[in-house]
C-alpha positions in Angstrom: -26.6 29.8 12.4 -25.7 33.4 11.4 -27.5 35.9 13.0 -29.0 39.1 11.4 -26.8 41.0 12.5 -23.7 39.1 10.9 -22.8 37.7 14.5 -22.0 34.0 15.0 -21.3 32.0 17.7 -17.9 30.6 18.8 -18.1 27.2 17.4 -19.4 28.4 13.7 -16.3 30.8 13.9 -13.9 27.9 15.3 -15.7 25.5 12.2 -15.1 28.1 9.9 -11.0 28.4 10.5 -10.8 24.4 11.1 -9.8 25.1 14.6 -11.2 24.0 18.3 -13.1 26.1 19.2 -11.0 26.3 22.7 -9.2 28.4 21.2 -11.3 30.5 20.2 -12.0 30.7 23.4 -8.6 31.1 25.3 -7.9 34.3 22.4 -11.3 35.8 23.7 -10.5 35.5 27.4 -7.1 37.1 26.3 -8.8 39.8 24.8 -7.1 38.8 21.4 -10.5 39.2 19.4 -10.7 43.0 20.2 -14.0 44.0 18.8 -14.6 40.7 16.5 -16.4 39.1 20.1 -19.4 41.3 21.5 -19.5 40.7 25.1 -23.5 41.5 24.9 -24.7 39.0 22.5 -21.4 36.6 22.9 -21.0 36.0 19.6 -18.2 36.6 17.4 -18.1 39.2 14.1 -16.1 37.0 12.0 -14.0 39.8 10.1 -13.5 41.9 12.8 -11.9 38.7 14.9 -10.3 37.7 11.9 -8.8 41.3 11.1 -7.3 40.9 14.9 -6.4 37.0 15.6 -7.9 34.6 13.3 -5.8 35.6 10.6 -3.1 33.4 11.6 -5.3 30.5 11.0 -5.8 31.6 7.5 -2.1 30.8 6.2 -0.9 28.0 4.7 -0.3 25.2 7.6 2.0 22.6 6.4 2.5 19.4 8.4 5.1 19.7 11.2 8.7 19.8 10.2 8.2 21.7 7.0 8.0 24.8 5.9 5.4 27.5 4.3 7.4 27.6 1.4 8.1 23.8 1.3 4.5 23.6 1.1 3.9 25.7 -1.9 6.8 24.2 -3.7 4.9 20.9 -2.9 1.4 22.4 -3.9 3.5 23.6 -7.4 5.0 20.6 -8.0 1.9 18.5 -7.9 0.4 21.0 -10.3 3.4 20.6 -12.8 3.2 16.8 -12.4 -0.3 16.9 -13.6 0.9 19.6 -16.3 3.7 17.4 -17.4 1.5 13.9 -16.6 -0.8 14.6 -19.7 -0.6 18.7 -21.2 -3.2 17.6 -24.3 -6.1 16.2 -22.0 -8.8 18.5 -20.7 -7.2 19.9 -17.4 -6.2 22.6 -19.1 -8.8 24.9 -17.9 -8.4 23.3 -14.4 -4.5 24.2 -14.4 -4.7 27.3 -15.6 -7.3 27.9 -12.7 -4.7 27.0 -10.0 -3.2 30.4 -8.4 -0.4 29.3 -5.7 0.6 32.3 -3.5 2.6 32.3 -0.2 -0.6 34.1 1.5 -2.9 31.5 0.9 -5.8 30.5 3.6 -5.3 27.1 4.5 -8.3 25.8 3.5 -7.8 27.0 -0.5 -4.2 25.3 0.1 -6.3 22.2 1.0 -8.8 22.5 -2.0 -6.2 22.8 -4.3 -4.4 20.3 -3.0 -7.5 18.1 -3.2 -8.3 18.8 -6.7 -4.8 18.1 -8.1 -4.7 15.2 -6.6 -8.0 14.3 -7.9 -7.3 15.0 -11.2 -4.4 13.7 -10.9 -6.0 10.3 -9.4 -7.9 10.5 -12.7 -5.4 10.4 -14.9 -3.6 7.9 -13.8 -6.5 5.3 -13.2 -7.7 5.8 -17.4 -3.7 5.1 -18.4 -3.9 2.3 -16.3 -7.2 1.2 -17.5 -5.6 1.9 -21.1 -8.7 4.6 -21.7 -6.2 7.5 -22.0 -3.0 7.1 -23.9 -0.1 9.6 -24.4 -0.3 11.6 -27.9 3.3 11.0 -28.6 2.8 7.1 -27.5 -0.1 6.8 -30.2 2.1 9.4 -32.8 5.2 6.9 -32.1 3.2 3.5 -32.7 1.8 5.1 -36.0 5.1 6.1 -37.4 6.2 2.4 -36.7 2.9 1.2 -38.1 3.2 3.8 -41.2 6.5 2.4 -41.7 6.2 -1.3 -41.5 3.0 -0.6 -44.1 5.6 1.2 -46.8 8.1 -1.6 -46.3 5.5 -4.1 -47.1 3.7 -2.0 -50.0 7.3 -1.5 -51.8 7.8 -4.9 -51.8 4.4 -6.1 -53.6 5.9 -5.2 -57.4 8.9 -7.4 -56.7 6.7 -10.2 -55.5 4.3 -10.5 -57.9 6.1 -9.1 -61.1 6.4 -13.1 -62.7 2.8 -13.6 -62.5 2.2 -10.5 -64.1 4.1 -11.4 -67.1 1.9 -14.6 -66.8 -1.5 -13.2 -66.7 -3.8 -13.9 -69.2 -5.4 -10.2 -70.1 -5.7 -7.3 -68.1 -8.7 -8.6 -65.4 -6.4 -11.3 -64.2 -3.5 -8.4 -63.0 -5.6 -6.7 -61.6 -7.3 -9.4 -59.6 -3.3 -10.3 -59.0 -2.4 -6.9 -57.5 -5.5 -6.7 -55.8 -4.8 -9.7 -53.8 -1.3 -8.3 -52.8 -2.8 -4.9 -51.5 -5.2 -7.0 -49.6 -2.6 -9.4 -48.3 -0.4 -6.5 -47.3 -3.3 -4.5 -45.4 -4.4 -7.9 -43.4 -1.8 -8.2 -42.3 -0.9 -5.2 -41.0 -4.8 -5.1 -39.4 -4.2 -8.8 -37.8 -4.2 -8.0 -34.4 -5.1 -4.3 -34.1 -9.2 -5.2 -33.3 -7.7 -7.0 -30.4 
């Protein structure tokens, strides 16, 4: 554990760059801690060591074969994918949060990574599980359902003008138009409960 003093010991430092700690210990045998290692105590003073050597540690490690840069374009792309995926759901406040810069410690690369892809994960499983639907999907199915309804409504005077003419008095019309509407409307809800 942390000592008073703000001194820790090799393997905490090592844990806390997601290194071995051999290495750790082959820099302080090279003397490439300077004063982040105190030879008294033999602990490490984590910004001292990482002001001289473990800086390099702190920068964005991509997998081998790509570059830095390949790896922020891939951390930004994922973050536009899960812009573009679904703009009007509530990641909003996560995206906005997301800050991509070339000088990035590995481990915020990671978290971000992990909490795009999360969110992303998320997503994707409630369209799949038909919980969460694209606004212009549901704006596009209205219009068509909007539309059929008109077609349908337009038609009821034509239909049902000759027993109109027919009816005896004014309670039998409107029990005739009233059927129509209701006609119309059931069948545009047959289905839609489902």
């Amino acid at each position: 554990m942390s000592a008073a003093n703000g001194l820790i010991s090799i393997r905490e430092y090592a844990r806390s760059l997601n290194i071995d700690e051999k290495a750790v210990r082959r820099a302080r045998d090279a003397g490439l801690l300077g004063d982040g290692y105190d030879n008294v105590t033999g602990k490490i003073h984590p910004e001292k060591a990482t002001a001289n050597w473990g800086y390099r540690h702190q920068v964005v490690k991509p997998a081998g074969g790509i570059s830095r840069q390949k790896a922020i374009e891939k951390l930004e792309h994922k973050r536009d994918q899960l812009t573009a995926l679904e703009p009007d759901y509530d990641v909003k406040t996560l995206i906005s949060s997301i800050t991509i810069t070339g000088d990035m410690s590995a481990a915020e690369a990671m978290r971000i990574n992990e909490v795009i892809d999360a969110a992303l994960n998320l997503i994707k499983l409630q369209q799949a599980d038909g919980l969460l639907v694209r606004k212009a999907d549901v704006d596009k199915e209205l219009f068509a359902l909007g539309k059929e309804m008109n077609k349908k409504l337009i038609a009821i005077p034509d239909r049902i003008a000759d027993d109109i003419l027919a009816a005896n008095g004014k309670i039998e019309v409107i029990k005739i138009i009233t059927e129509a509407i209701n006609e119309v409307i059931d069948d545009m809800t047959n289905g839609i409960s489902d």
